[in-house]
C-alpha positions in Angstrom: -9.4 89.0 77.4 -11.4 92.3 78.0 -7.8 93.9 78.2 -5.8 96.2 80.8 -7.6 97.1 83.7 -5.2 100.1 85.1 -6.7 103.1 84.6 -4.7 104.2 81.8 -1.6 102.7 80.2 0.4 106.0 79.7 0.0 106.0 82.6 2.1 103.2 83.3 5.5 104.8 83.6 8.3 105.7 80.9 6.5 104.7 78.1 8.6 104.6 75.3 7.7 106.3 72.2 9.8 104.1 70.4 8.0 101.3 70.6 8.7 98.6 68.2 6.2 95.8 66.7 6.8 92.6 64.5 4.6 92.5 61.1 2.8 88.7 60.7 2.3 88.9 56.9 1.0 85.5 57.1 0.1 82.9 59.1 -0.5 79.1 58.5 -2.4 76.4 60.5 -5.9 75.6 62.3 -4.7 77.9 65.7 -4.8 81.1 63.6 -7.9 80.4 61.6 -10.0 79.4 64.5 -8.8 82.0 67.2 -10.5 85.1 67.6 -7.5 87.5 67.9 -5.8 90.5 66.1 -3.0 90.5 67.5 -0.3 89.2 70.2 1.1 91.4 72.8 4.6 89.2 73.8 4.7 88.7 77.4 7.7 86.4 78.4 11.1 87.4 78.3 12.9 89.5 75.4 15.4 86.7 74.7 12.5 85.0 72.6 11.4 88.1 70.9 11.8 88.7 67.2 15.3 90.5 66.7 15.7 90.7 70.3 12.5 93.7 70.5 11.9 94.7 73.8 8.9 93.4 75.2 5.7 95.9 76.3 6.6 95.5 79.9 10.5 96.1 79.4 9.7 99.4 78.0 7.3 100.8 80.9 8.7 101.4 84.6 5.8 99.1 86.0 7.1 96.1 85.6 4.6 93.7 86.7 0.7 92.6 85.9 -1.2 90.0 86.8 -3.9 87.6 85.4 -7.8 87.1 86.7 -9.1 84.3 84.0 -12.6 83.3 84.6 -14.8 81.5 82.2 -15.7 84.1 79.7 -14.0 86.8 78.3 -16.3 89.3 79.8 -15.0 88.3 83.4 -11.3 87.5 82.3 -9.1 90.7 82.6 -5.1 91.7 83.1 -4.2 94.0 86.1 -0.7 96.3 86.0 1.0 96.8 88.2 0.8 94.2 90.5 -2.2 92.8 92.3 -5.9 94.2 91.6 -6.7 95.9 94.7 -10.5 95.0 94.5 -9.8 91.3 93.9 -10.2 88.6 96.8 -6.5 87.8 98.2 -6.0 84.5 99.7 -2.4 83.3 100.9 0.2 84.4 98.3 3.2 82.2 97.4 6.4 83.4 95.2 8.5 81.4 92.7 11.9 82.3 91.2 12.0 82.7 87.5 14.8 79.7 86.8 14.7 80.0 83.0 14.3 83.6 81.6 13.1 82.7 78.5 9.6 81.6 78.9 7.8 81.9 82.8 10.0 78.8 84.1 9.3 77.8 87.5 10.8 74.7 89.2 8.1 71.9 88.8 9.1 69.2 91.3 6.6 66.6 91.1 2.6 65.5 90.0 0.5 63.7 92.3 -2.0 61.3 90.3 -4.4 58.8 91.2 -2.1 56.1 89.9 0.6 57.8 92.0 3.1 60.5 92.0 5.3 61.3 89.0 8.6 62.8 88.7 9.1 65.9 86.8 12.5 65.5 87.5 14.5 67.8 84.6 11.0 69.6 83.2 9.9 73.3 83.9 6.5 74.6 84.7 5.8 77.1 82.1 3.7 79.7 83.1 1.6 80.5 79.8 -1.6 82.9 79.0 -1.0 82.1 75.9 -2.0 78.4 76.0 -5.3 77.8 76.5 -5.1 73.9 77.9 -2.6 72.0 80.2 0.5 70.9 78.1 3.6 69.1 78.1 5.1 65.9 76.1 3.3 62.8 75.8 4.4 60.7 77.9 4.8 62.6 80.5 1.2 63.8 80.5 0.0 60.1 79.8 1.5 59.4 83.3 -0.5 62.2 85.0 -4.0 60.9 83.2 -3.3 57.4 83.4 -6.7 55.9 84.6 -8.6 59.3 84.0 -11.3 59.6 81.9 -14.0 62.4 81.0 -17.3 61.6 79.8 -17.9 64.0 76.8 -21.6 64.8 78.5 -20.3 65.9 81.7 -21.9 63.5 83.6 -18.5 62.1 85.5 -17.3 65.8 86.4 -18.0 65.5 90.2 -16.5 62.1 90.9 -12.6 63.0 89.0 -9.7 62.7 91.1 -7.5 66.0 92.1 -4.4 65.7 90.3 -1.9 67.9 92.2 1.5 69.6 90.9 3.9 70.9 93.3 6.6 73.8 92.1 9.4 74.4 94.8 7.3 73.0 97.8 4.0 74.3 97.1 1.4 72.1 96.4 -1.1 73.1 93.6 -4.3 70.9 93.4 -6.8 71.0 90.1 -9.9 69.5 90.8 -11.8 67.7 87.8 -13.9 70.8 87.6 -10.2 73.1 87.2 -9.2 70.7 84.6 -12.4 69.8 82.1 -13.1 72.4 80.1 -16.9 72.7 80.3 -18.0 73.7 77.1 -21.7 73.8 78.0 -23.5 71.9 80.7 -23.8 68.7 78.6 -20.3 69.0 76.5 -16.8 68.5 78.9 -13.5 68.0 77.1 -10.0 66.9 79.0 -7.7 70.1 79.7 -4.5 68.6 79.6 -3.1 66.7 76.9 0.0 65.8 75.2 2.0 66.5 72.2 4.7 64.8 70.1 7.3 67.5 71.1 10.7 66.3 70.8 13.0 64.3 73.5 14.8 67.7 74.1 11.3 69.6 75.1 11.4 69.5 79.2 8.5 71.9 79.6 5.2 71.4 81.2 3.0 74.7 79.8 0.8 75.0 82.5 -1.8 77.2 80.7 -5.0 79.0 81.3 -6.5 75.6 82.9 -3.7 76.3 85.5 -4.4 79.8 85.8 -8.5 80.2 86.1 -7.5 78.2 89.7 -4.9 80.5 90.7 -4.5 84.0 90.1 -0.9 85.1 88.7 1.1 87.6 89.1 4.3 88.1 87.0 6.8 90.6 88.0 9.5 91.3 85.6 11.8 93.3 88.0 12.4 90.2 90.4 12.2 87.6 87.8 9.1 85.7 90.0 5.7 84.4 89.3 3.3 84.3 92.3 -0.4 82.6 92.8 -3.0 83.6 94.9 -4.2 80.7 96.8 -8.0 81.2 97.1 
């Protein structure tokens, strides 16, 4: 991220000098050591903060920002508040926030090539903070059943659209939203599984999901919205 792109954040609104911040005195496993980060700047709700700490955007009056990923850093950026003025604007749809802990939207279904799966019970999670597609195995083994990505790239034209609809908006990724292209003869699958437990009914619908639609999170109304390019 190349960081905020309002013009200055004092200028935000109410900024509290009070500020607090949580202290990682150490941190185990391969995510840490390979990412390039210094720190994390909490961006969900406050009742998954550590001791309950006000978030950055609970403390300012402008409650909302939105995201413009690309594929480099250089072109990625968060806007506050609201919408980048200088950005393209397409047709703009809003979801209600039904779980405020995370970005929970209502995810309704996922249309495959093998068919359309249920995502009866699970929650589209909204998350910067996850770089790739996500959500329990064999949920997401249903949704790639009969997909495959040729490591050199030379498949990406010809993948199907895999399509996930939240309320009664249909989002489509095309192979080319999905692959992760990390050169023009190395592709890698953006959405995968993990052996979360029985109990985890979340699909993180991560930066793979967001490059394709811009978001805007507005912490005032509790909503997420995409722009629909």
């Amino acid at each position: 991220m190349s960081g905020f792109a309002s013009e200055d954040v004092a200028e935000m609104g109410g900024l509290s000098t009070q500020m607090k911040f949580a202290e990682i005195t150490e941190a185990k496993g391969l995510n840490f050591v390979q990412s390039k980060m210094c720190g994390i700047i909490g961006l969900a709700y406050d009742t998954i903060s550590v001791n309950g700490y006000k978030t950055f955007f609970d403390q300012v009056s402008a409650k909302s920002f939105s995201f413009y990923l690309k594929d480099t850093s250089a072109q990625s950026y968060l806007y506050t508040p609201g919408w980048d003025p200088a950005a393209k604007v397409g047709t703009v749809v809003s979801h209600n926030v039904i779980e405020q802990k995370y970005w929970a939207l209502n995810l309704v279904s996922i249309k495959t090539p093998s068919g359309s799966v249920s995502a009866a019970g699970y929650k589209g999670v909204i998350d910067s903070g996850t770089s790739l597609l996500v959500g329990p195995k064999n949920l997401i083994d249903q949704i790639t059943k009969g997909i495959t990505v040729e490591s050199n790239c030379s498949n990406l034209s010809s993948l199907p659209t895999i399509t996930f609809t939240i309320d009664n908006q249909a989002y489509p990724l095309e192979g080319k939203d999905y692959v992760l292209q990390v050169s023009s003869s190395e592709c890698l699958m953006g959405i995968r599984g993990g052996p979360f437990p029985d109990s985890f009914k979340y699909v993180i619908m991560g930066d793979v999901f967001m490059r394709r639609y811009p978001s805007l999170f507005d912490l005032s109304k509790n909503t997420v919205s995409f722009n629909i390019l």
